[in-house]
N, CA, C, O and CB atoms as a CASP TS submission, in Angstrom:
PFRMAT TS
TARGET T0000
AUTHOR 0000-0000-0000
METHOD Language model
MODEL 1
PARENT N/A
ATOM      1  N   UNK     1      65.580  49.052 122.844  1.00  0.00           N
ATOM      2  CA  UNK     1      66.368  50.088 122.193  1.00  0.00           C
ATOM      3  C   UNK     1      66.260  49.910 120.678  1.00  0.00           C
ATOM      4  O   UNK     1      66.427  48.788 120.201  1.00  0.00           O
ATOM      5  CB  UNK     1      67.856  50.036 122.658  1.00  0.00           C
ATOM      6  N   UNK     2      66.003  50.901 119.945  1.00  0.00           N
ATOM      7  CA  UNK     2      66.242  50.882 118.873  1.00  0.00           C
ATOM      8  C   UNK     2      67.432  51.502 117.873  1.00  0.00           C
ATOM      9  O   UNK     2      68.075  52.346 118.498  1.00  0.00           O
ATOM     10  CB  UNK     2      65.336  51.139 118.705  1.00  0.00           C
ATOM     11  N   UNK     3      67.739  51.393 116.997  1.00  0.00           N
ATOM     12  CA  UNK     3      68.458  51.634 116.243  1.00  0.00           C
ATOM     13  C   UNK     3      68.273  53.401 114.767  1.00  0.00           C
ATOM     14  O   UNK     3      67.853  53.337 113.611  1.00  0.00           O
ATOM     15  CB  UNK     3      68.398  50.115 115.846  1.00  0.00           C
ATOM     16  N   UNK     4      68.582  54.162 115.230  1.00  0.00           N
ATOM     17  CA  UNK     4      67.667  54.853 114.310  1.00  0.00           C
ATOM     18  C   UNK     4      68.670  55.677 113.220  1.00  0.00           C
ATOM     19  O   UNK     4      69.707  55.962 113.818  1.00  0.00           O
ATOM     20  CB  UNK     4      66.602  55.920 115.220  1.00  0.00           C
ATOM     21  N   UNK     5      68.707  56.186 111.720  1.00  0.00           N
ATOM     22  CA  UNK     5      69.516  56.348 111.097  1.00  0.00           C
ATOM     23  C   UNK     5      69.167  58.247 111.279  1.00  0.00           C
ATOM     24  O   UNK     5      68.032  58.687 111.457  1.00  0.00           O
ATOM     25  CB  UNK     5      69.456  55.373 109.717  1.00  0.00           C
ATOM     26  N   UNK     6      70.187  58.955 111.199  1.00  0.00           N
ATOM     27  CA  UNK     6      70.551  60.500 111.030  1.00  0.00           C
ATOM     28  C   UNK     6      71.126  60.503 109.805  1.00  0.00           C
ATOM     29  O   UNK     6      71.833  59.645 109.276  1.00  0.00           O
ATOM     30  CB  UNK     6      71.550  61.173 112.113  1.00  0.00           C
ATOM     31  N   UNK     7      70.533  62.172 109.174  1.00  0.00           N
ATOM     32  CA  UNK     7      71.213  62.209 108.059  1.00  0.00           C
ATOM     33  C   UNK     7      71.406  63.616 108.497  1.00  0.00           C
ATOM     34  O   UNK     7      70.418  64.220 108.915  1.00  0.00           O
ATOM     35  CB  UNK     7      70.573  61.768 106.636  1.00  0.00           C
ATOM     36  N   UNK     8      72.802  64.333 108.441  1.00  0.00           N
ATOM     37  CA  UNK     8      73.133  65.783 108.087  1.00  0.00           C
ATOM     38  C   UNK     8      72.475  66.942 107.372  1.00  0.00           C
ATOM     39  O   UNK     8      72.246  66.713 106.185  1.00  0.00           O
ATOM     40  CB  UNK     8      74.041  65.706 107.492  1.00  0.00           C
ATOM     41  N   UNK     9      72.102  68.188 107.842  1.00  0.00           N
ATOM     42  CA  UNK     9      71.505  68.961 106.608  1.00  0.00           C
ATOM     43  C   UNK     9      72.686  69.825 106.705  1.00  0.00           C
ATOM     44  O   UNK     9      73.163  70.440 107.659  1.00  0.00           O
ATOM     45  CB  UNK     9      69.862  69.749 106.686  1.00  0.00           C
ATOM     46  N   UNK    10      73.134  69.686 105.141  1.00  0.00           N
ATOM     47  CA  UNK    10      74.572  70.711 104.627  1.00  0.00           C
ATOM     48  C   UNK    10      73.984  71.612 104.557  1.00  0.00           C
ATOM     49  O   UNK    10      72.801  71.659 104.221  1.00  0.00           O
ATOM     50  CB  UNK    10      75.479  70.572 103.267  1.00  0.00           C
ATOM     51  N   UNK    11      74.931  72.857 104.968  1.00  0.00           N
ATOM     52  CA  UNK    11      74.796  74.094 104.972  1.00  0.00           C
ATOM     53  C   UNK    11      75.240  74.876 103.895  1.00  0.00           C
ATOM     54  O   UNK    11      74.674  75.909 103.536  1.00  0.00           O
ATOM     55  CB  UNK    11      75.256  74.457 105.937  1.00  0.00           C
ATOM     56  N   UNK    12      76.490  74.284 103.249  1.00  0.00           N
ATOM     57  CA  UNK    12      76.581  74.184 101.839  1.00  0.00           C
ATOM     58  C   UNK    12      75.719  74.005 100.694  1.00  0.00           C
ATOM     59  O   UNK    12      74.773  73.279 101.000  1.00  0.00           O
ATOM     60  CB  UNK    12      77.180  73.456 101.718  1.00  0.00           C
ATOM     61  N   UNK    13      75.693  74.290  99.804  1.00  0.00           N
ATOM     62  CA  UNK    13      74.509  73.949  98.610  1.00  0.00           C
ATOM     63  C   UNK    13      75.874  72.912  98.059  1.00  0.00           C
ATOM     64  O   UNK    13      77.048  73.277  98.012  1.00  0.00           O
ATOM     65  CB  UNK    13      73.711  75.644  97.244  1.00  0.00           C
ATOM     66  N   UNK    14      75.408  71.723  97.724  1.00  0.00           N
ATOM     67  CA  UNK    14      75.951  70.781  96.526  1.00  0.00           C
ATOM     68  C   UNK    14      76.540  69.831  97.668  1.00  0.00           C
ATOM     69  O   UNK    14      76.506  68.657  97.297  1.00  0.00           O
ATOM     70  CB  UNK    14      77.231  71.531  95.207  1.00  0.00           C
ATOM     71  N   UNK    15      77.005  69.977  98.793  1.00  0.00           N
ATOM     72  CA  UNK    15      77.699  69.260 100.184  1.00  0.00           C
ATOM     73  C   UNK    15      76.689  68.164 100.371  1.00  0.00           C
ATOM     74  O   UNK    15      75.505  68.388 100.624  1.00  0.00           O
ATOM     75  CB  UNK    15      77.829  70.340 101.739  1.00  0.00           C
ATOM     76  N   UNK    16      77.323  66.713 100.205  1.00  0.00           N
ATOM     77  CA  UNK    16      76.843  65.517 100.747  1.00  0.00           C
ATOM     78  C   UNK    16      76.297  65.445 101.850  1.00  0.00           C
ATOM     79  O   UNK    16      76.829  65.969 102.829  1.00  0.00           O
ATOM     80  CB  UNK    16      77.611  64.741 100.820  1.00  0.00           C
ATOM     81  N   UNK    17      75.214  64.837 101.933  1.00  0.00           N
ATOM     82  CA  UNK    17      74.917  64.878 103.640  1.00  0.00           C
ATOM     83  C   UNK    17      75.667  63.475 103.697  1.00  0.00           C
ATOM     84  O   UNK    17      75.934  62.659 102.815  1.00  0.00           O
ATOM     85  CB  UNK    17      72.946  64.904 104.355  1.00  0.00           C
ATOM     86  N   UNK    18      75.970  63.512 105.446  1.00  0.00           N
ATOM     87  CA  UNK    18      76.183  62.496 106.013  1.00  0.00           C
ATOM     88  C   UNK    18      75.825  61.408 107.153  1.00  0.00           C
ATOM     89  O   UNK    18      75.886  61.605 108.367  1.00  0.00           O
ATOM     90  CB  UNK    18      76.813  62.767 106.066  1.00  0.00           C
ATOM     91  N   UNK    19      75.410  60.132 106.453  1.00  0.00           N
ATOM     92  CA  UNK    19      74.260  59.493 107.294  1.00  0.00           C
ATOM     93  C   UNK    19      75.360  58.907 108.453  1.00  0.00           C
ATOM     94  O   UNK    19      76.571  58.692 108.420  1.00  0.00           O
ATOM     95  CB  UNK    19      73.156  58.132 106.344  1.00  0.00           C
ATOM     96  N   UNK    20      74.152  58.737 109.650  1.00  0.00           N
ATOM     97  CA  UNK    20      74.688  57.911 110.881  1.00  0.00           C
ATOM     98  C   UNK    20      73.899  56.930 111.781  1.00  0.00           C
ATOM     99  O   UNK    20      72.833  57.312 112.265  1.00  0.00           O
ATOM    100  CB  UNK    20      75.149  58.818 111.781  1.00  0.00           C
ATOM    101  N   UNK    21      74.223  56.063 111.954  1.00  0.00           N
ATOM    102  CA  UNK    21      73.095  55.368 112.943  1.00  0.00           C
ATOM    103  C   UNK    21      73.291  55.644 114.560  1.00  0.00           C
ATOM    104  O   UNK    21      74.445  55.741 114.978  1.00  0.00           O
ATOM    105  CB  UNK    21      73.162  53.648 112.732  1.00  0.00           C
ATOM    106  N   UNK    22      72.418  55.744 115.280  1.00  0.00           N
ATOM    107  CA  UNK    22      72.215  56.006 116.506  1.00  0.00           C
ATOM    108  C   UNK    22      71.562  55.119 117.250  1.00  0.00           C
ATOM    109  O   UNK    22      70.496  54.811 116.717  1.00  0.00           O
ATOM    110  CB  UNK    22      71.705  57.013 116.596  1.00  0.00           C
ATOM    111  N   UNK    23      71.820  54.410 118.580  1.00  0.00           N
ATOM    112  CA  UNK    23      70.777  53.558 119.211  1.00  0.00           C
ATOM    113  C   UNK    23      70.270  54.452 120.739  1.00  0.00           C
ATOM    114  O   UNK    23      70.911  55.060 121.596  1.00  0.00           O
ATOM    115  CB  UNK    23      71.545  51.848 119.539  1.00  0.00           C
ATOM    116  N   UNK    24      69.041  54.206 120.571  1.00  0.00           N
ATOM    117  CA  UNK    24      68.141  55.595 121.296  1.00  0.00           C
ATOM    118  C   UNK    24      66.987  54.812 121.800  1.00  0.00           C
ATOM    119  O   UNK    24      66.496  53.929 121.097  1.00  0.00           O
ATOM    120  CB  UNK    24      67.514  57.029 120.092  1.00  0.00           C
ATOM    121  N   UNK    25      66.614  55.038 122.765  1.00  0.00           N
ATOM    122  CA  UNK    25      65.180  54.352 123.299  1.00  0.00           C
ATOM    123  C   UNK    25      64.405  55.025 122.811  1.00  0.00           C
ATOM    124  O   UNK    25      64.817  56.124 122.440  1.00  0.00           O
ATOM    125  CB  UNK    25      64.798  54.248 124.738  1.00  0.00           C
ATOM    126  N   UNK    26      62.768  54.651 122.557  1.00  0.00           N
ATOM    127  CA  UNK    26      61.921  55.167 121.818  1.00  0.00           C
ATOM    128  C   UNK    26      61.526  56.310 122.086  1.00  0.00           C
ATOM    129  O   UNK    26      61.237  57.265 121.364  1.00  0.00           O
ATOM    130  CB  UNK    26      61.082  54.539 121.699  1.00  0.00           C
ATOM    131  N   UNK    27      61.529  56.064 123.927  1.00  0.00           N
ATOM    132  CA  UNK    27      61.318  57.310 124.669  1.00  0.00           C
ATOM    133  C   UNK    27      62.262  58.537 124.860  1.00  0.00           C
ATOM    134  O   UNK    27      61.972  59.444 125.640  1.00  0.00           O
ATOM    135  CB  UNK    27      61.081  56.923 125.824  1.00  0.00           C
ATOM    136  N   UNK    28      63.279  58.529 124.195  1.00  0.00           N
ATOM    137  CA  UNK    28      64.388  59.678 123.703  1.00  0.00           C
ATOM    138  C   UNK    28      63.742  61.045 122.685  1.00  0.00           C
ATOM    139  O   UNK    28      63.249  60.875 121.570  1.00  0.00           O
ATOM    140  CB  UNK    28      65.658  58.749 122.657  1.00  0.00           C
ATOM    141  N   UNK    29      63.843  61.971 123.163  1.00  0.00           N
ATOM    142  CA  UNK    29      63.606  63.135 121.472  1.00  0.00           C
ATOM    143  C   UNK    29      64.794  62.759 120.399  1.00  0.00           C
ATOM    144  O   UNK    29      65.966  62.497 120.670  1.00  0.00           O
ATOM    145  CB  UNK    29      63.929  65.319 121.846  1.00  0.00           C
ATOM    146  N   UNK    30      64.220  62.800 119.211  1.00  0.00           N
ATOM    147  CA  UNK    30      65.114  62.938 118.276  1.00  0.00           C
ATOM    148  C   UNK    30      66.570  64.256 118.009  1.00  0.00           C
ATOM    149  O   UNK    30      66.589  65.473 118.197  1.00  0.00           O
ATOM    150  CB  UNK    30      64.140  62.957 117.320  1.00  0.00           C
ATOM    151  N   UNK    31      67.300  63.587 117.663  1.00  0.00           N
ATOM    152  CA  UNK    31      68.793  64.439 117.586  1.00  0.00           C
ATOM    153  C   UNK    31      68.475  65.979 116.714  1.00  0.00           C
ATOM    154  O   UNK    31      67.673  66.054 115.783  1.00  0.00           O
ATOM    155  CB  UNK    31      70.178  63.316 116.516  1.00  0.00           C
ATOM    156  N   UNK    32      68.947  66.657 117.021  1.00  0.00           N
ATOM    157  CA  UNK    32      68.386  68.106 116.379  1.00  0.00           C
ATOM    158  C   UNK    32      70.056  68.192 115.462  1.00  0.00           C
ATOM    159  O   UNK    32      70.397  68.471 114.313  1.00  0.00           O
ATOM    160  CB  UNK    32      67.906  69.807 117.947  1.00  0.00           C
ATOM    161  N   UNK    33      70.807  67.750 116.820  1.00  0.00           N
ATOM    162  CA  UNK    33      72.386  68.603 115.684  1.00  0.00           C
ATOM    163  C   UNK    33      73.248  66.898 115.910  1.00  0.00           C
ATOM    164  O   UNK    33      73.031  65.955 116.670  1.00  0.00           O
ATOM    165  CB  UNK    33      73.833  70.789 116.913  1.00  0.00           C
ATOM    166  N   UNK    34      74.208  67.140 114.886  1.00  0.00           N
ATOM    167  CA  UNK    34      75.269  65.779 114.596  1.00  0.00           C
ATOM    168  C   UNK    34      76.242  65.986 115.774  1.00  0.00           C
ATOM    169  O   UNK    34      76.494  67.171 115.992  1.00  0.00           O
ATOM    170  CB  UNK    34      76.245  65.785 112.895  1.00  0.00           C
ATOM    171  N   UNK    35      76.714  65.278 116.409  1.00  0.00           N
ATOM    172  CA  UNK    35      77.013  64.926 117.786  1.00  0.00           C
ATOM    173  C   UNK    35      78.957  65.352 117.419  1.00  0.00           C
ATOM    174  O   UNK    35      79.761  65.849 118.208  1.00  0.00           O
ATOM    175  CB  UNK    35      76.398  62.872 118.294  1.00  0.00           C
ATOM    176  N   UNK    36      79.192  64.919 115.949  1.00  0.00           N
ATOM    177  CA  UNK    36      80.597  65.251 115.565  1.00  0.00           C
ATOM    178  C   UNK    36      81.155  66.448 115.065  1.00  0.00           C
ATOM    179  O   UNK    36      82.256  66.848 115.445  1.00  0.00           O
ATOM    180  CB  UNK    36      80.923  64.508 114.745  1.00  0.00           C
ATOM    181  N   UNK    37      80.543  66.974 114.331  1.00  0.00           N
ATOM    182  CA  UNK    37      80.347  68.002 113.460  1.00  0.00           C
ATOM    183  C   UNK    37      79.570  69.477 113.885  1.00  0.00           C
ATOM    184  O   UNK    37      80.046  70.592 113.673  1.00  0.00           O
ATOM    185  CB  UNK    37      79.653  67.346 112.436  1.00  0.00           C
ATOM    186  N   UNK    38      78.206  69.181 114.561  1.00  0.00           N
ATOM    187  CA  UNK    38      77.558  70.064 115.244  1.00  0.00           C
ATOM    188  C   UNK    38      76.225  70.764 114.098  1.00  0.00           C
ATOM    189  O   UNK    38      75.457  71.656 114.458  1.00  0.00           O
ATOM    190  CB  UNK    38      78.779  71.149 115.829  1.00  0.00           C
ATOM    191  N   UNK    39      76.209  70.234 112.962  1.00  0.00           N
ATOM    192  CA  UNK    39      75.500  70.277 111.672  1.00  0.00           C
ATOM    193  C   UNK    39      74.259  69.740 112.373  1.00  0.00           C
ATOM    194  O   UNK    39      74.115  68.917 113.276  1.00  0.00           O
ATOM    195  CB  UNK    39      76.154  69.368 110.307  1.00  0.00           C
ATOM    196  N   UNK    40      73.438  70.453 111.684  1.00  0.00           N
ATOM    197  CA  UNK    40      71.711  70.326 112.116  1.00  0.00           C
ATOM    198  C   UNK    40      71.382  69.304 111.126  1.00  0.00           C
ATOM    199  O   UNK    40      71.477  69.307 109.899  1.00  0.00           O
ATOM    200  CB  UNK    40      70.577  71.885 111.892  1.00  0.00           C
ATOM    201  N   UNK    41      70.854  68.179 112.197  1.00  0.00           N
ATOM    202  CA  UNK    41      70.014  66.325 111.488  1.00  0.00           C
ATOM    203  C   UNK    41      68.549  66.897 111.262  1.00  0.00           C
ATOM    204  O   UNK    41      67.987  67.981 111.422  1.00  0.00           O
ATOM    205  CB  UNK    41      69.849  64.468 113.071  1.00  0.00           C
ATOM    206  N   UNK    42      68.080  65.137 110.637  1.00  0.00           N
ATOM    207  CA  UNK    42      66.811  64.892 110.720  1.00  0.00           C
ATOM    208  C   UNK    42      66.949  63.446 110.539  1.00  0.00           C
ATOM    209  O   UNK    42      67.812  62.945 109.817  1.00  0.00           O
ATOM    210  CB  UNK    42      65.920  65.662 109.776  1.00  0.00           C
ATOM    211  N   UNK    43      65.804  62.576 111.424  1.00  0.00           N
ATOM    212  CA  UNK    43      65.627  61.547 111.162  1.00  0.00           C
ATOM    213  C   UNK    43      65.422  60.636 109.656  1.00  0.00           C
ATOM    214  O   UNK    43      64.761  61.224 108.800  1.00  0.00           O
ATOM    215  CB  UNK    43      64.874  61.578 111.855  1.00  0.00           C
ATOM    216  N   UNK    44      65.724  59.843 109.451  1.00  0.00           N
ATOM    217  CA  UNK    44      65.622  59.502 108.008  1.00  0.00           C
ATOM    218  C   UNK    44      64.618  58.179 108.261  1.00  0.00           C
ATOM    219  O   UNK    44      64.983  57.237 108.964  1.00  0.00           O
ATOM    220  CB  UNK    44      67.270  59.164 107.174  1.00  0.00           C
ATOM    221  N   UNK    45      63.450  58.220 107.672  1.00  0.00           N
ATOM    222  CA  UNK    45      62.608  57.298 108.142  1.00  0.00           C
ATOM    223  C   UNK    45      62.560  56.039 106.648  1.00  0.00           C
ATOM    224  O   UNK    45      62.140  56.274 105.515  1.00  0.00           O
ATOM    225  CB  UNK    45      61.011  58.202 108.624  1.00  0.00           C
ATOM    226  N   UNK    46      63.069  54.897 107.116  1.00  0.00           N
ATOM    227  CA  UNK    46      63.006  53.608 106.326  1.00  0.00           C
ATOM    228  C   UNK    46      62.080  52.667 106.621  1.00  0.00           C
ATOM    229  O   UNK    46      61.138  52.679 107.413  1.00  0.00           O
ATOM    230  CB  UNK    46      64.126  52.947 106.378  1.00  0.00           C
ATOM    231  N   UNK    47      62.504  51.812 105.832  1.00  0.00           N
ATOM    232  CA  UNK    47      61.211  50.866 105.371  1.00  0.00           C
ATOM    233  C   UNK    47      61.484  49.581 106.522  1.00  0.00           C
ATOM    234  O   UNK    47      62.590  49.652 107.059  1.00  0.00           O
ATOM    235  CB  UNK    47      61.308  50.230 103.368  1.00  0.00           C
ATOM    236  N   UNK    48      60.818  48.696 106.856  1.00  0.00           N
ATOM    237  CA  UNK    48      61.210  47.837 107.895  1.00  0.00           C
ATOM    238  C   UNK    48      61.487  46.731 107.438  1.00  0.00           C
ATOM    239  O   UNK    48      60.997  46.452 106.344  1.00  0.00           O
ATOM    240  CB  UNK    48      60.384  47.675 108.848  1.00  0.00           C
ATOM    241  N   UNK    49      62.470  45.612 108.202  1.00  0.00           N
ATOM    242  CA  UNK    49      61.766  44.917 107.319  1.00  0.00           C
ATOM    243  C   UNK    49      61.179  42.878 107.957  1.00  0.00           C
ATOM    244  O   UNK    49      61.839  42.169 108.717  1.00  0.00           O
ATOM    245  CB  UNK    49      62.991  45.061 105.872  1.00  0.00           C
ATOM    246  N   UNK    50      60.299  42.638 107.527  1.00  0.00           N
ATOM    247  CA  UNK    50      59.306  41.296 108.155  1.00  0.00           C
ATOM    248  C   UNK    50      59.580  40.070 107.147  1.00  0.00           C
ATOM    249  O   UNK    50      59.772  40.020 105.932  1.00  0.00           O
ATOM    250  CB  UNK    50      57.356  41.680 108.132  1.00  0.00           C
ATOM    251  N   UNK    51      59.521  39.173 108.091  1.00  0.00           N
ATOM    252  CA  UNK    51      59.227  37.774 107.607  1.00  0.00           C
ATOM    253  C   UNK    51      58.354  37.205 107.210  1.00  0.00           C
ATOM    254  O   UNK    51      57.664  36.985 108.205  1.00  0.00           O
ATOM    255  CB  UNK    51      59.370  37.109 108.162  1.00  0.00           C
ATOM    256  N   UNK    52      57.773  36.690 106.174  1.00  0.00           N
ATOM    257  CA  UNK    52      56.374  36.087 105.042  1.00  0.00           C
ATOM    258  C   UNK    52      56.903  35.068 105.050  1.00  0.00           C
ATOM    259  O   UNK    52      57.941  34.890 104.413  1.00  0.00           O
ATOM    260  CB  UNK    52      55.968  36.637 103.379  1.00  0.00           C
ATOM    261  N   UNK    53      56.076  33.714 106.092  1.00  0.00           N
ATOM    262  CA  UNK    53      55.992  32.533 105.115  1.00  0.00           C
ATOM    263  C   UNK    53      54.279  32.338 104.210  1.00  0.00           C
ATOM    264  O   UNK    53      53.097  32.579 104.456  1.00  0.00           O
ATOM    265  CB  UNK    53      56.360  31.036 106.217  1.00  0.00           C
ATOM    266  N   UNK    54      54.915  31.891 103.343  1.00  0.00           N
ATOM    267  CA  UNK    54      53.231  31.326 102.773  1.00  0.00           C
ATOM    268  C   UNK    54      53.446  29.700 102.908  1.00  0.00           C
ATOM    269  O   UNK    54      54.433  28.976 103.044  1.00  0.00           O
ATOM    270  CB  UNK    54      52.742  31.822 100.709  1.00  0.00           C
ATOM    271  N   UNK    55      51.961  29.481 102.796  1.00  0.00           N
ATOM    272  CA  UNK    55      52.301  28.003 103.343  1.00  0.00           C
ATOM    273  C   UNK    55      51.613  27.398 104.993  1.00  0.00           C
ATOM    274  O   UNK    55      51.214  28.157 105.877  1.00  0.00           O
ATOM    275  CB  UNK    55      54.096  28.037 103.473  1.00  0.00           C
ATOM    276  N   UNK    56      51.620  25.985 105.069  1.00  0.00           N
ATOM    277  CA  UNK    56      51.140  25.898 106.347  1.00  0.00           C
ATOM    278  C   UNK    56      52.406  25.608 106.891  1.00  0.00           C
ATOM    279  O   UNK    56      53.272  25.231 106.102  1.00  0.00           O
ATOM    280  CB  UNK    56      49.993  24.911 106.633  1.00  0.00           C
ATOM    281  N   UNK    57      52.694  25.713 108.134  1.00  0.00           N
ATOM    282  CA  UNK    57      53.660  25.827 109.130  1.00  0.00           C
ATOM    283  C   UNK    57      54.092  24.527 109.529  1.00  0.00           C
ATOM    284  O   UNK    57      53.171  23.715 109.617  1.00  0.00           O
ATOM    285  CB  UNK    57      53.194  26.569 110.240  1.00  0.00           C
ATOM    286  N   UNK    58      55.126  24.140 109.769  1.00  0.00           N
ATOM    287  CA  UNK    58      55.274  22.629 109.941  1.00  0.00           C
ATOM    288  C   UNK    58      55.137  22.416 111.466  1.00  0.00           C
ATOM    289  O   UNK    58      55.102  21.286 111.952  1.00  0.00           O
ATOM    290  CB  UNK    58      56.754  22.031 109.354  1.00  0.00           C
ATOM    291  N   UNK    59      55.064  23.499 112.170  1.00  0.00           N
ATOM    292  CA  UNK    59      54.058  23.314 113.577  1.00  0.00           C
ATOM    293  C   UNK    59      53.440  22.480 113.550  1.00  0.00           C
ATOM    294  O   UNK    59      53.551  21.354 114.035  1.00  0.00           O
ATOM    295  CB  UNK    59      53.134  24.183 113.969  1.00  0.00           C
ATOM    296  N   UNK    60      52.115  23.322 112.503  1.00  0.00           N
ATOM    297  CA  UNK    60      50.779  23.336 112.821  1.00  0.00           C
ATOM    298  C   UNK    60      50.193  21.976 111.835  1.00  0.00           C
ATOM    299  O   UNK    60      49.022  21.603 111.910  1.00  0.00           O
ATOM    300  CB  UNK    60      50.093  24.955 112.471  1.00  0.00           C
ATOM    301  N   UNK    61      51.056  21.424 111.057  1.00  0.00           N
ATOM    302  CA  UNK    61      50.684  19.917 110.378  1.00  0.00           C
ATOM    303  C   UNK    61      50.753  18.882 111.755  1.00  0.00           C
ATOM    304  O   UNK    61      51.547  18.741 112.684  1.00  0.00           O
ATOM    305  CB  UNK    61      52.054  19.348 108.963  1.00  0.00           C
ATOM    306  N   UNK    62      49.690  18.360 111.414  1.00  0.00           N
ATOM    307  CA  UNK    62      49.177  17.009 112.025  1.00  0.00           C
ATOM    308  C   UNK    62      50.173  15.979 111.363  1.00  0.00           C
ATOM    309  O   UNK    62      49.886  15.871 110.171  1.00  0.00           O
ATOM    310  CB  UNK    62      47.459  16.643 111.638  1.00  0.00           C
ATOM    311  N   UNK    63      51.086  15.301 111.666  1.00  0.00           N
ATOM    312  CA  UNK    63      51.524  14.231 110.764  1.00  0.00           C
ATOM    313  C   UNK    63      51.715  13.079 112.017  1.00  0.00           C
ATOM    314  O   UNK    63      52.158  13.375 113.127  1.00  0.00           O
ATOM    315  CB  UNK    63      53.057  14.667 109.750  1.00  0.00           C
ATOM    316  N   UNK    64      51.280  11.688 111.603  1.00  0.00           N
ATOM    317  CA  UNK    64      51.665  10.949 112.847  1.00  0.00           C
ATOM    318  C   UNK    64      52.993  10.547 113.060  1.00  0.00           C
ATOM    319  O   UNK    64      53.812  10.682 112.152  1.00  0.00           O
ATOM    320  CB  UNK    64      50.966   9.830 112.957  1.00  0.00           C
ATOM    321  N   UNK    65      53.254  10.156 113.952  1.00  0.00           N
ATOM    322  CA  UNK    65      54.778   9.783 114.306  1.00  0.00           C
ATOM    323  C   UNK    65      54.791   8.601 113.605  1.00  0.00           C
ATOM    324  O   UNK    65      53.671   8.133 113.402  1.00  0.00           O
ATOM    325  CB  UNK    65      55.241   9.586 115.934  1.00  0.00           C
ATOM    326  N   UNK    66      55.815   7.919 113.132  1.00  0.00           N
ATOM    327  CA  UNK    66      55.837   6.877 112.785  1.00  0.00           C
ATOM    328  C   UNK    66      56.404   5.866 114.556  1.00  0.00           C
ATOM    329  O   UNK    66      56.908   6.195 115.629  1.00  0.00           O
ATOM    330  CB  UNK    66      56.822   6.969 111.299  1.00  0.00           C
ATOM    331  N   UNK    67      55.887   4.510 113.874  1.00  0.00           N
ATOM    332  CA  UNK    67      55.718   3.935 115.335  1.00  0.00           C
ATOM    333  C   UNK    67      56.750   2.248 115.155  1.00  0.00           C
ATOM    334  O   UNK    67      56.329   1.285 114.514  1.00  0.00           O
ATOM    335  CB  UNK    67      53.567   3.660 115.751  1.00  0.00           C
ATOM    336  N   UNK    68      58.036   2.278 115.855  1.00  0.00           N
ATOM    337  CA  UNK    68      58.776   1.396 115.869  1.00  0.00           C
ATOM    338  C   UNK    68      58.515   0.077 116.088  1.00  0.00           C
ATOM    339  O   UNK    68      59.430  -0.745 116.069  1.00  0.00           O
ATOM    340  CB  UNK    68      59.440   1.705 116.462  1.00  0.00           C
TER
END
């Protein structure tokens, strides 16, 4: 399941839209109208976000055990 954000399209000129998050399987269509209000959405597509190490991994170092 994912998590996906809605934003409102005001019908008003100058009217805030108003964002919402939704959790939806991928295999769902996207929301056409706001579930509270009845105001026509659109998906709001963001940035993701990942983990960068640089560096070698302390996995993957060879170091010997020290030996008692």
């Amino acid at each position: 399941m994912a998590t996906y954000i809605y934003e409102t399209i005001p019908r008003r000129k100058g009217a805030k839209p108003r964002r919402f998050e939704l959790v939806q399987s991928m295999k769902d269509k996207p929301l056409t109208r706001d579930p509270k209000s009845g105001e026509p959405v659109k998906r709001v597509i963001t940035g993701g976000c990942g983990v960068v190490f640089h560096g070698p991994s302390i996995m993957s170092m060879k170091v010997p055990r020290r030996s008692r």
